[in-house]
Each structure stands twice: as C-alpha cells, then as structure tokens.
PyMOL Python script that loads the backbone (N, CA, C, O; Angstrom):
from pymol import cmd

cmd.read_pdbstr("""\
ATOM      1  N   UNK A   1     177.935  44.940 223.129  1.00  0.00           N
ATOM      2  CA  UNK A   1     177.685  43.533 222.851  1.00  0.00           C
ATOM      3  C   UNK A   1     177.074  42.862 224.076  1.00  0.00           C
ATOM      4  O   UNK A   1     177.440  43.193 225.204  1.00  0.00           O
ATOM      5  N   UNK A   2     176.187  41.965 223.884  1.00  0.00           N
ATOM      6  CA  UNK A   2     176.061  41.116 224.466  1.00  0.00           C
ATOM      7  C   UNK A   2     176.338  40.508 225.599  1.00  0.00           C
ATOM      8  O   UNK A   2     177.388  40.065 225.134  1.00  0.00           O
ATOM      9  N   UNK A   3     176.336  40.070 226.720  1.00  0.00           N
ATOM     10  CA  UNK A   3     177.319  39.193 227.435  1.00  0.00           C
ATOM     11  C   UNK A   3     176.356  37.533 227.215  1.00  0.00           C
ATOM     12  O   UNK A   3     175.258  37.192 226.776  1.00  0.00           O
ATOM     13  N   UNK A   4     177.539  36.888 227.810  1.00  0.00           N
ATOM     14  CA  UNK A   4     177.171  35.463 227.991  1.00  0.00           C
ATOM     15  C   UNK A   4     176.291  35.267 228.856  1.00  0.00           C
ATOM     16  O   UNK A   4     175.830  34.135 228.709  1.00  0.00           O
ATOM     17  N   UNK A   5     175.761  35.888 229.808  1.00  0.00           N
ATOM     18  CA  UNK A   5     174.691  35.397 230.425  1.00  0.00           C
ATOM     19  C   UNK A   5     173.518  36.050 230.651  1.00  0.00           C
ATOM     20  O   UNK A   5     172.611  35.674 231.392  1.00  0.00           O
ATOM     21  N   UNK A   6     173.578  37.411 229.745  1.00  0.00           N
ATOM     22  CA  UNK A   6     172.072  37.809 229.372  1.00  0.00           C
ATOM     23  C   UNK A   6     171.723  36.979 227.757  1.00  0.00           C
ATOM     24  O   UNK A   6     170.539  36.774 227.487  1.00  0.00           O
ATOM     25  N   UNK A   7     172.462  36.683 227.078  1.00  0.00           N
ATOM     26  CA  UNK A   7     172.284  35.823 226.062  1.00  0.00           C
ATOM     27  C   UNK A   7     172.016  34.049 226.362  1.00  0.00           C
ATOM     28  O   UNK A   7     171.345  33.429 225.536  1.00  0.00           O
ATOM     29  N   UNK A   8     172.623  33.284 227.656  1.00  0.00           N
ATOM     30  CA  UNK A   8     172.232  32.640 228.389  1.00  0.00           C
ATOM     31  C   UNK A   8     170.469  33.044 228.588  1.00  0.00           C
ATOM     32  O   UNK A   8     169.586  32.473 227.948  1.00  0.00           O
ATOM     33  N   UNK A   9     170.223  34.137 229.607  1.00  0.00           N
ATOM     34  CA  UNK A   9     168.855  33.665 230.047  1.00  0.00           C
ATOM     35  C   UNK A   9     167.899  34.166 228.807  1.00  0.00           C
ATOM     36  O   UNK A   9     166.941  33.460 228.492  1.00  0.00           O
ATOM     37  N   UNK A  10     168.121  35.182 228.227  1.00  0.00           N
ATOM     38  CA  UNK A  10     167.923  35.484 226.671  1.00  0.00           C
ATOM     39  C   UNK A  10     166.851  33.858 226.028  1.00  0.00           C
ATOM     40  O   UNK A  10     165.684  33.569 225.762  1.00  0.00           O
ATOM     41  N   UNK A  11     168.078  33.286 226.052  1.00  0.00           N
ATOM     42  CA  UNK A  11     167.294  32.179 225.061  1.00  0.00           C
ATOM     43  C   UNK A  11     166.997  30.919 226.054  1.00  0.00           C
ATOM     44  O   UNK A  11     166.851  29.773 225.627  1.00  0.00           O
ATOM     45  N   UNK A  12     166.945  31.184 227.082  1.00  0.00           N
ATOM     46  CA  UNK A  12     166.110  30.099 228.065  1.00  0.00           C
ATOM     47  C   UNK A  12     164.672  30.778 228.200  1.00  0.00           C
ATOM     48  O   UNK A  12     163.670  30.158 227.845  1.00  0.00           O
ATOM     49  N   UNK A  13     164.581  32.366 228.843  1.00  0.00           N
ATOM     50  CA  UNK A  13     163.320  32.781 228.897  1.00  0.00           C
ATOM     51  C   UNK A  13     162.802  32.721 227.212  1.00  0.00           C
ATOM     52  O   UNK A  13     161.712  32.165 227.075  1.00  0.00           O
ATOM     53  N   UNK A  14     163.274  33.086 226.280  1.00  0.00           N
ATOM     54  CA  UNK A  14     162.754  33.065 225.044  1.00  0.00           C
ATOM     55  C   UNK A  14     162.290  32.150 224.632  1.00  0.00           C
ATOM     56  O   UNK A  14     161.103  32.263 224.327  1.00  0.00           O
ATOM     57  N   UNK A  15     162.817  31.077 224.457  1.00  0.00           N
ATOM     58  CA  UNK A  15     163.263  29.795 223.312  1.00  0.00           C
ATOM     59  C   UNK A  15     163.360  28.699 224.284  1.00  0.00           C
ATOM     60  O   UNK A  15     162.147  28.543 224.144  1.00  0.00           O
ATOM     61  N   UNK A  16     163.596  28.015 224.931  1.00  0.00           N
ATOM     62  CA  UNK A  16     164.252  27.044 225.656  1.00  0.00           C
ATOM     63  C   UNK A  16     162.510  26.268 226.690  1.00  0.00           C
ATOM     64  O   UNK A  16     161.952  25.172 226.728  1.00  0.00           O
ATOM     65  N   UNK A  17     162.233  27.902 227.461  1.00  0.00           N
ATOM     66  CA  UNK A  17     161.044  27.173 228.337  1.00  0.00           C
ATOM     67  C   UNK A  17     159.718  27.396 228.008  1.00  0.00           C
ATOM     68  O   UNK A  17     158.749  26.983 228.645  1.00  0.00           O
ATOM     69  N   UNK A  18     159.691  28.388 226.497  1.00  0.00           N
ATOM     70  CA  UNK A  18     158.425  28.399 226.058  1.00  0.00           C
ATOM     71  C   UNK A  18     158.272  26.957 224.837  1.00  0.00           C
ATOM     72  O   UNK A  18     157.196  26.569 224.383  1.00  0.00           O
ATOM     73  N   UNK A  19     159.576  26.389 224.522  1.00  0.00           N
ATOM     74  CA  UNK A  19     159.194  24.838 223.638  1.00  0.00           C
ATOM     75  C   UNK A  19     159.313  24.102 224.614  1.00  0.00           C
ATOM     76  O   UNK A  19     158.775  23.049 224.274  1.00  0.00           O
ATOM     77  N   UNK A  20     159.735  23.990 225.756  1.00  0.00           N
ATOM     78  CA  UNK A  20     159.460  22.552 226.476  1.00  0.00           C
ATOM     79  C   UNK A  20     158.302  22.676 227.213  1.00  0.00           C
ATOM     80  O   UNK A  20     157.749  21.576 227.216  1.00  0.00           O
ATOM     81  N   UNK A  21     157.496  23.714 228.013  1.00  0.00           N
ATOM     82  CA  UNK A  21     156.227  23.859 228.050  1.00  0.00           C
ATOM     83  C   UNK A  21     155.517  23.699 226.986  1.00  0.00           C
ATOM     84  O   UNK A  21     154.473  23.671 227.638  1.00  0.00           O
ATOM     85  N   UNK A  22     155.231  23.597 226.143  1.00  0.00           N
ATOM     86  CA  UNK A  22     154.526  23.261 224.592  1.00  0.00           C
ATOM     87  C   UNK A  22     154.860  21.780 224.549  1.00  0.00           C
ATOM     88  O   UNK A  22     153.836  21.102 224.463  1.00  0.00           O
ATOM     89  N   UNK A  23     156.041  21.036 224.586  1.00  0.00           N
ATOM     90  CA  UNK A  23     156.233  20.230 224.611  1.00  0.00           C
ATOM     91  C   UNK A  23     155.450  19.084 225.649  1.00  0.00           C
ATOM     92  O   UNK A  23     154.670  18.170 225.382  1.00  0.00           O
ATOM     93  N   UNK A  24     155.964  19.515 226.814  1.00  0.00           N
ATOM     94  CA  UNK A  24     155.072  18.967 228.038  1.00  0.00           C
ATOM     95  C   UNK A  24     153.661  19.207 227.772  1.00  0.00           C
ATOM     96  O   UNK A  24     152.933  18.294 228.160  1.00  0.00           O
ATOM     97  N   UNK A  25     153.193  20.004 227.321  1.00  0.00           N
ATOM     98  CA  UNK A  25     151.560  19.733 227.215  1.00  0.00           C
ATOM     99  C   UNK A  25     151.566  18.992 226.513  1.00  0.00           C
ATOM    100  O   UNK A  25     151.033  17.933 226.842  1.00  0.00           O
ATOM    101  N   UNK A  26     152.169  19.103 225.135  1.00  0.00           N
ATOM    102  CA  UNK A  26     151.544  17.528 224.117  1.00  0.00           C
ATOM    103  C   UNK A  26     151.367  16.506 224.220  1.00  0.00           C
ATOM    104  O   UNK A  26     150.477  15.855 223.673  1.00  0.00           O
ATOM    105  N   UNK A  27     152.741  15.884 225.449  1.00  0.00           N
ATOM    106  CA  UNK A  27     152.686  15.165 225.999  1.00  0.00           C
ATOM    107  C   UNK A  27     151.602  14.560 226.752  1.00  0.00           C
ATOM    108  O   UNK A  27     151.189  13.405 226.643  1.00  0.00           O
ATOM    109  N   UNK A  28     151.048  15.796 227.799  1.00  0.00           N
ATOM    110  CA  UNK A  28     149.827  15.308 228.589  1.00  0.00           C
ATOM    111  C   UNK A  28     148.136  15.494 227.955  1.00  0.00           C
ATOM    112  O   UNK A  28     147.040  15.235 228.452  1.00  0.00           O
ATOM    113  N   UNK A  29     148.619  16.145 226.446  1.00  0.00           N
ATOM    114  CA  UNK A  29     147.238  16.136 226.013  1.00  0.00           C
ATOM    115  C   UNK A  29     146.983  14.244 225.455  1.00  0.00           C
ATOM    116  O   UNK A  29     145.951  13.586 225.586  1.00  0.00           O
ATOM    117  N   UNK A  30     148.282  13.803 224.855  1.00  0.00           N
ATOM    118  CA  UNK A  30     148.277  12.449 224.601  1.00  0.00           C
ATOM    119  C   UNK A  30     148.087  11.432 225.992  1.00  0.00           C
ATOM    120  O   UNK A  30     147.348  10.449 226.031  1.00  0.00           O
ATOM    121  N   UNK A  31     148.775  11.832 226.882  1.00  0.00           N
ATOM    122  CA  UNK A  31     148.089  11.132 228.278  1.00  0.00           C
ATOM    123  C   UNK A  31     146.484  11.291 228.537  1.00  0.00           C
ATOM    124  O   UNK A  31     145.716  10.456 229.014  1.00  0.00           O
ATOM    125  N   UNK A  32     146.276  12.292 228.190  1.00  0.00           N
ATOM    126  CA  UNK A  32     144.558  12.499 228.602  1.00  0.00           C
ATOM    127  C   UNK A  32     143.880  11.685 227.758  1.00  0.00           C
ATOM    128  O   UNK A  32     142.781  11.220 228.059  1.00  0.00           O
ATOM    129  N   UNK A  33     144.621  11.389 226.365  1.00  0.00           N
ATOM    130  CA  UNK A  33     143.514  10.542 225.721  1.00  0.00           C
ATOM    131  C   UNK A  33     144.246   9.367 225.617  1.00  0.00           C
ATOM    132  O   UNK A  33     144.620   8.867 224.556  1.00  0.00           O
ATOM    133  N   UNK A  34     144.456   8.911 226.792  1.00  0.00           N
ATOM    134  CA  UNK A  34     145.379   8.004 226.676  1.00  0.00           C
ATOM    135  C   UNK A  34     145.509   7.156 225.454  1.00  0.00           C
ATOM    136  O   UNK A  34     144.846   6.207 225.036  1.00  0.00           O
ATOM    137  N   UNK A  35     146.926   8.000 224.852  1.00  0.00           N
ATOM    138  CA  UNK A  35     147.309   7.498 223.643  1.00  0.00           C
ATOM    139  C   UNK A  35     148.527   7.707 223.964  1.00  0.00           C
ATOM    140  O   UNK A  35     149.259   7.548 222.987  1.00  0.00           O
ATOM    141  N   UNK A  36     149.275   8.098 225.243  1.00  0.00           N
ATOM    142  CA  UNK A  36     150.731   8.102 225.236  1.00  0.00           C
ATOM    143  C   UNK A  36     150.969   6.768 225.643  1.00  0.00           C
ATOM    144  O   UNK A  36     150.220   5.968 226.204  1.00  0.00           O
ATOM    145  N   UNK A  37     152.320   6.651 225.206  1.00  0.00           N
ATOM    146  CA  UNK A  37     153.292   5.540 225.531  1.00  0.00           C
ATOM    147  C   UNK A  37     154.106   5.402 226.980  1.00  0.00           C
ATOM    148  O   UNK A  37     153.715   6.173 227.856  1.00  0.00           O
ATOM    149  N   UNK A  38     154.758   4.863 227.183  1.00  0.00           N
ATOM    150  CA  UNK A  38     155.550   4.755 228.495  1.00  0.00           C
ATOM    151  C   UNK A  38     156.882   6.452 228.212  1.00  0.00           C
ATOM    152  O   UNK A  38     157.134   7.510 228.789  1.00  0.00           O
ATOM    153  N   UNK A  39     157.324   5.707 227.003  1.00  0.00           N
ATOM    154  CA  UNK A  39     158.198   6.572 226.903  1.00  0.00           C
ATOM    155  C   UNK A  39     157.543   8.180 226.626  1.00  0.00           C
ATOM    156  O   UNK A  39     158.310   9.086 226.301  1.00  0.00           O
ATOM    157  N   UNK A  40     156.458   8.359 226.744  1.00  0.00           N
ATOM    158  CA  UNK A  40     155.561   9.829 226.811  1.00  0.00           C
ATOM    159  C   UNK A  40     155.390  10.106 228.026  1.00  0.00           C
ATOM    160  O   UNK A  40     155.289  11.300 228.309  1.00  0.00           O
ATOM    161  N   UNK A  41     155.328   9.374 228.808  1.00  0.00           N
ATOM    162  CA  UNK A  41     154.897   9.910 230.291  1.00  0.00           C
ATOM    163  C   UNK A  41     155.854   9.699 230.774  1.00  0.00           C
ATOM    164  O   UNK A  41     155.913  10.453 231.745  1.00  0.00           O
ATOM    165  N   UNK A  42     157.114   8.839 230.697  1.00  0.00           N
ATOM    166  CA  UNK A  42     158.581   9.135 231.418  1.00  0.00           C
ATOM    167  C   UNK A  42     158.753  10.615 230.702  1.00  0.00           C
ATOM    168  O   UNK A  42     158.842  11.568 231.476  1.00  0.00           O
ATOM    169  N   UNK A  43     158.814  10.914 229.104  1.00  0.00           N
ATOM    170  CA  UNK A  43     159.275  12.343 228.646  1.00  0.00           C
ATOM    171  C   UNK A  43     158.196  13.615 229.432  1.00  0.00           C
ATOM    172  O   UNK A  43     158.262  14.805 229.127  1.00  0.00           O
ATOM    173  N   UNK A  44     157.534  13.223 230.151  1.00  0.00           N
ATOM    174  CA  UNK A  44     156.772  14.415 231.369  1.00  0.00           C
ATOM    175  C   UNK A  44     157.633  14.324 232.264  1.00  0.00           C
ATOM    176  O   UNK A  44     158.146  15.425 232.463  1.00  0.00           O
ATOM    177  N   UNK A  45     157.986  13.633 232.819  1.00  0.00           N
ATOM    178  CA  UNK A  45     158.495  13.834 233.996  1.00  0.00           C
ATOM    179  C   UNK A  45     160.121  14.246 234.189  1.00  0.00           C
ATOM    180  O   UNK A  45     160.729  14.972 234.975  1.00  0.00           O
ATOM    181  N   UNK A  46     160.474  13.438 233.111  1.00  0.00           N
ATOM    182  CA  UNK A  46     161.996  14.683 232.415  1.00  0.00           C
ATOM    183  C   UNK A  46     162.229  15.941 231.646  1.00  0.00           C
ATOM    184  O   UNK A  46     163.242  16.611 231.451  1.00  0.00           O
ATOM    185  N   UNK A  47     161.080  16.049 231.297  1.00  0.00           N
ATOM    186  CA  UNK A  47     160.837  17.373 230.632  1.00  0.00           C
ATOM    187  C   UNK A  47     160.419  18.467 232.209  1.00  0.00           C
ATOM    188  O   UNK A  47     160.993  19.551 232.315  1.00  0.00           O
ATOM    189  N   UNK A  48     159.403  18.009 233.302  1.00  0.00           N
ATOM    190  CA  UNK A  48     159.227  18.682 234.048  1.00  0.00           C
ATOM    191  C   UNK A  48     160.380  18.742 235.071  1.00  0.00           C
ATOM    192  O   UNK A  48     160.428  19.320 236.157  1.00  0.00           O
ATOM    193  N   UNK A  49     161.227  18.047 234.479  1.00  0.00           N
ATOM    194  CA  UNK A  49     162.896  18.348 235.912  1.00  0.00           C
ATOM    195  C   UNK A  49     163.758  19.294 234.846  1.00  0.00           C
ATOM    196  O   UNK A  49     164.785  19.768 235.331  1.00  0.00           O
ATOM    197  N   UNK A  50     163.506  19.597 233.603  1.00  0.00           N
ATOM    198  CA  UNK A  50     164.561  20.112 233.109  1.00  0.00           C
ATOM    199  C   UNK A  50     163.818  21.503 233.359  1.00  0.00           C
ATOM    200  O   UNK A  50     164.482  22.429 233.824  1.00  0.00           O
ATOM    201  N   UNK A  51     162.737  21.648 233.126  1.00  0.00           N
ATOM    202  CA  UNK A  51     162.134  22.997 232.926  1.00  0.00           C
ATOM    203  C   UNK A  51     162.847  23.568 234.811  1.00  0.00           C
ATOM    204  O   UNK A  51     163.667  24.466 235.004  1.00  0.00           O
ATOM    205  N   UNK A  52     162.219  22.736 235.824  1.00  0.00           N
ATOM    206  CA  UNK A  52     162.773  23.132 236.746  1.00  0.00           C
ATOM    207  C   UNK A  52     164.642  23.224 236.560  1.00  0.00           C
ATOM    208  O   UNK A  52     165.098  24.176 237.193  1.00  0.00           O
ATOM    209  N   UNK A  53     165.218  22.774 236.154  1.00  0.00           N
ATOM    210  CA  UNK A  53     166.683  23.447 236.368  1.00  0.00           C
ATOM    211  C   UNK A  53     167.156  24.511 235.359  1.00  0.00           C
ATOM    212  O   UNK A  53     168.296  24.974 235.397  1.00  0.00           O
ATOM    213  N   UNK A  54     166.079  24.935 234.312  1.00  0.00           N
ATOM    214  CA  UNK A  54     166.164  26.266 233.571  1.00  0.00           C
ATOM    215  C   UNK A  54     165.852  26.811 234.812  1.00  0.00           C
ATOM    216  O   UNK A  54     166.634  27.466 235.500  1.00  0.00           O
ATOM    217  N   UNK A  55     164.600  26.509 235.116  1.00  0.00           N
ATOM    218  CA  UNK A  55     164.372  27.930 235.760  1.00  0.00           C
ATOM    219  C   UNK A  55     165.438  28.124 236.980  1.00  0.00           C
ATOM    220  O   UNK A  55     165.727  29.296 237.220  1.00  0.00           O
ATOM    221  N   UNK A  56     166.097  27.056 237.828  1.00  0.00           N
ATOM    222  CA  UNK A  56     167.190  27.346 238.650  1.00  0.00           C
ATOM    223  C   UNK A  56     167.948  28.362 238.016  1.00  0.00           C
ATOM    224  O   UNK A  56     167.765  29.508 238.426  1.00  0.00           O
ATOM    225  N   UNK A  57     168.862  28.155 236.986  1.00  0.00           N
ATOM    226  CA  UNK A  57     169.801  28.720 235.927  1.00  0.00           C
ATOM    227  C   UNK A  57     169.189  29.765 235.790  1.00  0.00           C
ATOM    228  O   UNK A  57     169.891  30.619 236.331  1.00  0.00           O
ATOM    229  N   UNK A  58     168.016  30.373 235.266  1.00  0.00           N
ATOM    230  CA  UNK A  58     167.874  31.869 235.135  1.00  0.00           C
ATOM    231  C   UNK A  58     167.693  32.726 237.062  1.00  0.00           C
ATOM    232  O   UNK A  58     167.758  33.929 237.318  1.00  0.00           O
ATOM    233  N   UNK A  59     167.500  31.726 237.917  1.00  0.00           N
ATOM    234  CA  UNK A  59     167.097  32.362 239.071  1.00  0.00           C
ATOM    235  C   UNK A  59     168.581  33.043 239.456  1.00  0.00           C
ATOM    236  O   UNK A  59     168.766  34.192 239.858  1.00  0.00           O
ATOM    237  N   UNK A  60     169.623  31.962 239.207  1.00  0.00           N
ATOM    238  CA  UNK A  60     170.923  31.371 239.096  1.00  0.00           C
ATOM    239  C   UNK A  60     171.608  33.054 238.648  1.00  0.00           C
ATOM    240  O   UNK A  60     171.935  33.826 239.549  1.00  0.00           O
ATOM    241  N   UNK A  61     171.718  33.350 237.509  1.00  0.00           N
ATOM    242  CA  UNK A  61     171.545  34.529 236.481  1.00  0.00           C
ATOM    243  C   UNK A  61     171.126  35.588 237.314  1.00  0.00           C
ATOM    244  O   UNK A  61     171.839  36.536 237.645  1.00  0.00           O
ATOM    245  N   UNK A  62     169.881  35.394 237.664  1.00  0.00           N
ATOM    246  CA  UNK A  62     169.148  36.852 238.186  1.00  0.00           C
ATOM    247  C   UNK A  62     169.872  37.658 239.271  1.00  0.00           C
ATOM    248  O   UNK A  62     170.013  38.879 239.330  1.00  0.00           O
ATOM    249  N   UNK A  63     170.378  36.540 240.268  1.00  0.00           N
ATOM    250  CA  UNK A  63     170.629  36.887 241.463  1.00  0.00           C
ATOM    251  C   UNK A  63     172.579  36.705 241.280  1.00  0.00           C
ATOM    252  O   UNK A  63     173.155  36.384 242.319  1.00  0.00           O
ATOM    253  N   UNK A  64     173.232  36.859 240.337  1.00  0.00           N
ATOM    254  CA  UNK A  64     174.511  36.754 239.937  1.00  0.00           C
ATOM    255  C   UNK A  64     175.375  35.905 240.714  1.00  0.00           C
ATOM    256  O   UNK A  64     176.481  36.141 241.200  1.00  0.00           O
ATOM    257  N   UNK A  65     174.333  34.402 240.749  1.00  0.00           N
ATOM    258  CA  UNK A  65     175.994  33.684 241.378  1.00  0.00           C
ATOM    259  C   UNK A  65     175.859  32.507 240.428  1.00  0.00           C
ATOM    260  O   UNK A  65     175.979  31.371 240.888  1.00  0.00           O
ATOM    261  N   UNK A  66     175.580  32.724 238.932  1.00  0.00           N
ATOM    262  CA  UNK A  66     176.397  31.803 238.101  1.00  0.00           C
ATOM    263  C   UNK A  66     177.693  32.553 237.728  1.00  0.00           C
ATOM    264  O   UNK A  66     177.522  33.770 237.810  1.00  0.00           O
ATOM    265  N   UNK A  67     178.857  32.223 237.369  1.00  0.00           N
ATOM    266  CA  UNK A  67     180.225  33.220 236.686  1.00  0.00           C
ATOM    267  C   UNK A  67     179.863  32.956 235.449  1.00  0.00           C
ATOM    268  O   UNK A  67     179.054  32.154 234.983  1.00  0.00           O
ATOM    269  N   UNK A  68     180.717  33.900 234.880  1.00  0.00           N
ATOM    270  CA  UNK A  68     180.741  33.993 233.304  1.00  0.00           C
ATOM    271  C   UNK A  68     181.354  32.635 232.573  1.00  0.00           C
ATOM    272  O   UNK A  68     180.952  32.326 231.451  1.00  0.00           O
ATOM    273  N   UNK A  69     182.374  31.821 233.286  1.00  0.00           N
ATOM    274  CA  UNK A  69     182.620  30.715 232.811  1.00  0.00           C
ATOM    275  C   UNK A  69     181.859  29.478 232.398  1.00  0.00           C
ATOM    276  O   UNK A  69     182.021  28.691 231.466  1.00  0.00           O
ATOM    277  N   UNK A  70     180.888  29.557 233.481  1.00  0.00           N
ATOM    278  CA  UNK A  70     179.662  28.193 233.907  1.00  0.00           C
ATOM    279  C   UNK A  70     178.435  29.025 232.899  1.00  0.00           C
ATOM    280  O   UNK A  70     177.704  28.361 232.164  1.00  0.00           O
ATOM    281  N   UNK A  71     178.368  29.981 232.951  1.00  0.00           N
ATOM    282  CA  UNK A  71     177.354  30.701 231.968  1.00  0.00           C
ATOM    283  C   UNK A  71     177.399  30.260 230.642  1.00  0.00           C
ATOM    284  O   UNK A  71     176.397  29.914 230.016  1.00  0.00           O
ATOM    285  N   UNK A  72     178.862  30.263 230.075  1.00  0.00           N
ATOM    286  CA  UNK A  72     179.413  30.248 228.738  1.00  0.00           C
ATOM    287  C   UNK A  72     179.525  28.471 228.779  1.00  0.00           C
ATOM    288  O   UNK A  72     179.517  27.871 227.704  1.00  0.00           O
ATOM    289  N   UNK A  73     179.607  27.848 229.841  1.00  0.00           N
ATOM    290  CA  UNK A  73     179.270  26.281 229.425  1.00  0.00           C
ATOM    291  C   UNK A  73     178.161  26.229 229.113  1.00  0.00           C
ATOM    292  O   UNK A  73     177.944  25.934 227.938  1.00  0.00           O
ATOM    293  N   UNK A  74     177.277  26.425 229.799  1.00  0.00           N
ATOM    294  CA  UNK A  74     175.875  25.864 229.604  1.00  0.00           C
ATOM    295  C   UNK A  74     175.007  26.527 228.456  1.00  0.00           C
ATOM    296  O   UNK A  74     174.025  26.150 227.817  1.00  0.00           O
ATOM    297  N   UNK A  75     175.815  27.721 228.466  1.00  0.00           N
ATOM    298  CA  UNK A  75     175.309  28.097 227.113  1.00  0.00           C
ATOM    299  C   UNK A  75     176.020  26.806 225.967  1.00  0.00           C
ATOM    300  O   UNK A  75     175.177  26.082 225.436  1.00  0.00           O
ATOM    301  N   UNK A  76     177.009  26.630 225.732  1.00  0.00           N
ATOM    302  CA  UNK A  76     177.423  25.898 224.676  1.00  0.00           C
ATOM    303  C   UNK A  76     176.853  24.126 224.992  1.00  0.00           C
ATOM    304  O   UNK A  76     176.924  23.247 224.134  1.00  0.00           O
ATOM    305  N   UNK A  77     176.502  23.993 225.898  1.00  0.00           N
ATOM    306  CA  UNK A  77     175.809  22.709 226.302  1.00  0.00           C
ATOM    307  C   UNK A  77     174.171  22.796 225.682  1.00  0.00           C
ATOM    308  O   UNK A  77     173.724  21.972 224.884  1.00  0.00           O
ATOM    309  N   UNK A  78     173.606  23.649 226.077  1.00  0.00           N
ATOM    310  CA  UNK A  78     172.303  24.369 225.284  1.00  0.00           C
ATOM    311  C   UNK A  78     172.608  24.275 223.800  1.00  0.00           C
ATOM    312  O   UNK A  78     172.035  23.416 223.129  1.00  0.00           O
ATOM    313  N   UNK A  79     173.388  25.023 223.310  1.00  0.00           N
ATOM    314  CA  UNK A  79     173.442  25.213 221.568  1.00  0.00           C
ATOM    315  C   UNK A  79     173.674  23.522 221.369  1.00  0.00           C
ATOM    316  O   UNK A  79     172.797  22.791 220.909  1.00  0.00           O
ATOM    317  N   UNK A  80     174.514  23.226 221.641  1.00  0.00           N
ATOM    318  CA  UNK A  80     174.922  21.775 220.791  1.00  0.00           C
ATOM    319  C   UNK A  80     173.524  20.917 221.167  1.00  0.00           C
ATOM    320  O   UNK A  80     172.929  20.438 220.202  1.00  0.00           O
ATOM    321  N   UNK A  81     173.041  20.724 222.317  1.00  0.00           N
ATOM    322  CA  UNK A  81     171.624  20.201 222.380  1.00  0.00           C
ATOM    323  C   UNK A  81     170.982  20.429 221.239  1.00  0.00           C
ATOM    324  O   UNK A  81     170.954  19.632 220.301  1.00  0.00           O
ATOM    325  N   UNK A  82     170.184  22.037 221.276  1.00  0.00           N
ATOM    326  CA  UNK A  82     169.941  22.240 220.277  1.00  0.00           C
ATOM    327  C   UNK A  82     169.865  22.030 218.823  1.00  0.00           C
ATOM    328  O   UNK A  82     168.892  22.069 218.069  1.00  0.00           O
ATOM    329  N   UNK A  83     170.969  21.826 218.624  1.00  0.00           N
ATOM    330  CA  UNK A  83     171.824  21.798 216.895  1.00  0.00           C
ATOM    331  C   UNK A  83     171.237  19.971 217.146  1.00  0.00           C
ATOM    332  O   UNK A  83     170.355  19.527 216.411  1.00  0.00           O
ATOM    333  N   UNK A  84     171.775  19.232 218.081  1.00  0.00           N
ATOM    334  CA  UNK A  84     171.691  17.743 217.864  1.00  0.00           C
ATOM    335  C   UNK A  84     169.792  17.247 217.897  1.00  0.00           C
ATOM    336  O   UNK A  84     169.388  16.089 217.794  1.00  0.00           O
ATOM    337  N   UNK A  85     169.069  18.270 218.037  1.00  0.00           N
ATOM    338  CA  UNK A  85     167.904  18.043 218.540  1.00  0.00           C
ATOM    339  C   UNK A  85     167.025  18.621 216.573  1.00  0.00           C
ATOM    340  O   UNK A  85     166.064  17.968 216.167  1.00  0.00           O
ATOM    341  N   UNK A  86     167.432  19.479 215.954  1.00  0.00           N
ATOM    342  CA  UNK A  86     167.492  20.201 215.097  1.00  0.00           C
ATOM    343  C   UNK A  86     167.745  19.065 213.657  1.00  0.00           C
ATOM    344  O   UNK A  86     167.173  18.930 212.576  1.00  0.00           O
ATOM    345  N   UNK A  87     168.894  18.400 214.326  1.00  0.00           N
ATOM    346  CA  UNK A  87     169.414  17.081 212.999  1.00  0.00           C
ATOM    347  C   UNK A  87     168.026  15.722 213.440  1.00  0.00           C
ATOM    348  O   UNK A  87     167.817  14.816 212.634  1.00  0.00           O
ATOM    349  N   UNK A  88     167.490  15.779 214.336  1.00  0.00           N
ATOM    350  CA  UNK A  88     166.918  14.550 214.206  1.00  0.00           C
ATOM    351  C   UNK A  88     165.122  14.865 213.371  1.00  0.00           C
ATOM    352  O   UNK A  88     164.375  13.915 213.136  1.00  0.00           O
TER     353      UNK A  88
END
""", "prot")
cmd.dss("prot")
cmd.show_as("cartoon", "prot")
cmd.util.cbc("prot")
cmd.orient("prot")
C-alpha cells in the first residue's frame, strides 16, 4: 500500500501543480488582454505563493523531513480543499 506521503506528493506533482499552473496562465492570458479584474491579478499572485509552497512540501517529501503526521494533515487539508473547490 501506499504511504501518506508518496500519495501526498503523488497528487501535488500530478493534480495539484499541473491545475494551478493552468490556472495561473488563464489568469495572465486575461491580464494580457486586459480583461482581468483586480480580483484576477490578486488570484496571480496567490496562486503563484501557493504553487511555491507545493513545491516546498514536495522538496519537503523528497528530502524526508516532513513526518508522516504533517504529511497526513496536509494531505487531508488538500482533499477537503479540493472536495470544497469541486461543490462550487
């Protein structure tokens, strides 16, 4: 089975930083024609701090000084995001 924190970086490298890169471009393709809003170009610049603390978290992972406890939070902090991001 599995552990919690190859299933952790699992669905950050998978799923997590290939939609918020997609995301962040849409964003700046709507900045380029300037048709974004305020709240589009604040969502760049929070989208580009989260992507940076995935990638902390998998560096985090790589080099084994997250524990299995903090692994298994942020994994369940991730899913419920998810799920609440999913209902809207």
């Amino acid at each position: 089975m599995e552990n919690i924190k190859e299933k952790l970086k699992t669905m950050i490298d998978e799923t997590i930083i290939p939609e918020t890169m997609d995301y962040i471009e849409e964003l700046k393709v709507k900045k380029n024609n300037n048709t974004a809003t305020q709240d589009d170009l604040n969502g760049i610049e929070e989208m580009q701090f989260f992507l940076e603390e995935l990638e902390h978290i998998v560096k985090g992972l790589e080099e084994d000084k997250i524990s299995e406890e903090d692994a298994k939070t942020i994994y369940e902090k991730i899913q419920t995001m998810i799920e609440e991001h999913s209902e809207h």
